[in-house]
N, C-alpha and C positions, 0 to 999 in steps of 0.2 A: 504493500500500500504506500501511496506517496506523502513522502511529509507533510507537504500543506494541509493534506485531506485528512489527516491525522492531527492536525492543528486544529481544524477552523472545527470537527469533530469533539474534540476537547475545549475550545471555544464556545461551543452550543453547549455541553452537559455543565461548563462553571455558570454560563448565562440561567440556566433552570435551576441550578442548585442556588442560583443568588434570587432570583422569583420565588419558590419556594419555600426559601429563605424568611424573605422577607413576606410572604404573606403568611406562613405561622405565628410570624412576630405579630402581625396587625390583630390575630385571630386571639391569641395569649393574650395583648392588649387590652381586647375589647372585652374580653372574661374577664380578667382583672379589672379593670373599671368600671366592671358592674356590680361585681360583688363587690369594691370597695365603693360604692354609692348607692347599697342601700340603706336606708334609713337605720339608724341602730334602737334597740328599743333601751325604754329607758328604765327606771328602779318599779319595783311593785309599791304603788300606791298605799297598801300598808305599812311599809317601812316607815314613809311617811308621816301619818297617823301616829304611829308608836314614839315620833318625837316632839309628841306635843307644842308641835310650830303651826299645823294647819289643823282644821276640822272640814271633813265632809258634809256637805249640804243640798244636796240632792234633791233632799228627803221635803226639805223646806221649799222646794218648787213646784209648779203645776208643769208638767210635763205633753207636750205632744208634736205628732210628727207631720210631716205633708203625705206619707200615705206608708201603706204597710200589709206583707199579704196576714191571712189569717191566722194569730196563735204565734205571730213573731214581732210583736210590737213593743210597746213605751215598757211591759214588766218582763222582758227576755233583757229589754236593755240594763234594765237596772237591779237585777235578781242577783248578782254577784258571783252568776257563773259564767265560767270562758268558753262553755260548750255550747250556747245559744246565743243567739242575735236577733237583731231587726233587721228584717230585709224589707226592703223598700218596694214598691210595686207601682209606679207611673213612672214620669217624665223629669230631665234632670232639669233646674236641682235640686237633692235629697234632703229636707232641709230636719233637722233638728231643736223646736224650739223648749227653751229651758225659762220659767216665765217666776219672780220673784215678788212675793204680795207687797213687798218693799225695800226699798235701795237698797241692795247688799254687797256689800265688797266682797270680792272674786280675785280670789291669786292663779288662779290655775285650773286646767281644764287636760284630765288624764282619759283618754282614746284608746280602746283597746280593740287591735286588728292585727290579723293573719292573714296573710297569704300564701302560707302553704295551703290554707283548709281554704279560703274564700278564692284564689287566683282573680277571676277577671269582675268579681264582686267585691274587692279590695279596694276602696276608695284611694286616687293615688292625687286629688287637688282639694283643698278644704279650705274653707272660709269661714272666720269667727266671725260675727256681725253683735253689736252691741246697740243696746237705746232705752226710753221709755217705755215703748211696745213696736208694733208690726211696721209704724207710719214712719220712724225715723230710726231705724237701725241703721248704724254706720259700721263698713268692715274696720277690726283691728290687727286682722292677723291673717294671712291667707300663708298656707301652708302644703308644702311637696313633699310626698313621701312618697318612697319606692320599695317597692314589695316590706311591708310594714310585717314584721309579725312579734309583737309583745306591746308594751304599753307605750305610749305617744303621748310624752308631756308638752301641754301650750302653755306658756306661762300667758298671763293676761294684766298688763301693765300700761300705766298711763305713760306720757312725755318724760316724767322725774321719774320712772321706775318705782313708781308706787301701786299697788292693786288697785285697779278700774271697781267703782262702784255703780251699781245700773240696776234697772229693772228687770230687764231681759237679755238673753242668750241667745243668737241663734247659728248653729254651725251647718252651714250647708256644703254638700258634697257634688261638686262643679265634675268630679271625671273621674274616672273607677279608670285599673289597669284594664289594657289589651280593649279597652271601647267599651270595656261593659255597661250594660245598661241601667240596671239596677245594684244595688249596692247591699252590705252587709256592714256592720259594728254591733260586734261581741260587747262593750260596756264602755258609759263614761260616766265620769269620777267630776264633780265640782268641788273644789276648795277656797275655801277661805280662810286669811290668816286667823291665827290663837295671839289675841291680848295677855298684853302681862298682867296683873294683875296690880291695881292701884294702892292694894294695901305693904305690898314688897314681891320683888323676885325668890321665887322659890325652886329648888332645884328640878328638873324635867323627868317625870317619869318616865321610865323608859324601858322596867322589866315587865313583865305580863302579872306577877305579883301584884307591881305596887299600880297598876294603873287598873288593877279590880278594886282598889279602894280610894281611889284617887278624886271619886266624887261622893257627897253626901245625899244619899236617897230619902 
């Protein structure tokens, strides 16, 4: 065989092993940049709770949704298990509203979604909206999350970084993964801060002991 032909032959297989090359690279890339963007989740909401900085308040709202199929509504959301959800059944967007008989301050707003179990029912754009009521809710937070699966803390904060006090709540769900239509949320969590106490600070309960007797009944 002639040398050239034996060249420009070796020529051709360095040419594909450098394409090859480099499109595993783009391929390994694009893996890696996706699993290092998805959303990471964040502490269990009870942790929280245990250190007597926040209380949950849920309980103290009128609660309802823009729509819902049957037996997966407003008491799947807040039943306090991670194996049921609300799924939503119309047109987006999904809206969730959280409704307070009076100004209450609000630090935070804890979301809990899966997408291993929900995939393309996984909410992946949200929007906090805050106000008086329905007529004048202003967004404070619009939020991206990608394949979510554990808890999803909002915090909810004025200009100075102080907790928004409002009447109402409303979080609506602008676009599920993969185009879905209808959406899923296994549970959320409202908090708001824990006052010191005007008479002195006292040390923070914190073991499961001292926080059974921590209140006077």
């Amino acid at each position: 065989m002639a040398p050239d032909r034996v060249t420009r032959r070796d020529a051709t297989r360095s040419k594909k092993l450098v394409v090859e090359t480099e499109e595993r690279s783009k391929i390994f890339s694009a893996v890696t940049m996706a699993t290092a963007t998805k959303t990471p989740p964040g502490a269990d909401p009870k942790q929280l709770e245990r250190t007597g900085t926040v209380r949950e308040i849920g309980s103290q709202a009128v609660w309802s949704l823009s729509s819902c199929k049957p037996g997966f509504g407003v008491d799947q959301l807040r039943d306090d298990n991670l194996e049921t959800y609300w799924q939503s059944d119309g047109s987006q967007p999904h809206l969730v509203n959280i409704q307070f008989r009076r100004k209450t301050t609000v630090k935070m707003l804890c979301i809990y979604a899966d997408y291993k179990s929900d995939e393309s029912y996984t909410p992946s754009k949200i929007s906090v909206r805050v106000g008086n009521n329905f007529h004048n809710l202003q967004e404070i937070r619009q939020l991206e999350m990608v394949e979510p699966s554990g808890w999803i803390h909002i915090p909810l904060l004025d200009l100075v970084n102080n907790p928004i006090r409002t009447f109402m709540i409303q979080i609506a769900v602008l676009a599920n993964h993969q185009n879905g239509r209808d959406t899923h949320m296994r549970q959320i969590k409202v908090y708001t801060p824990v006052e010191e106490s005007s008479i002195g600070k006292f040390p923070r309960c914190t073991t499961v002991d001292f926080m059974m007797y921590r209140t006077i009944r």
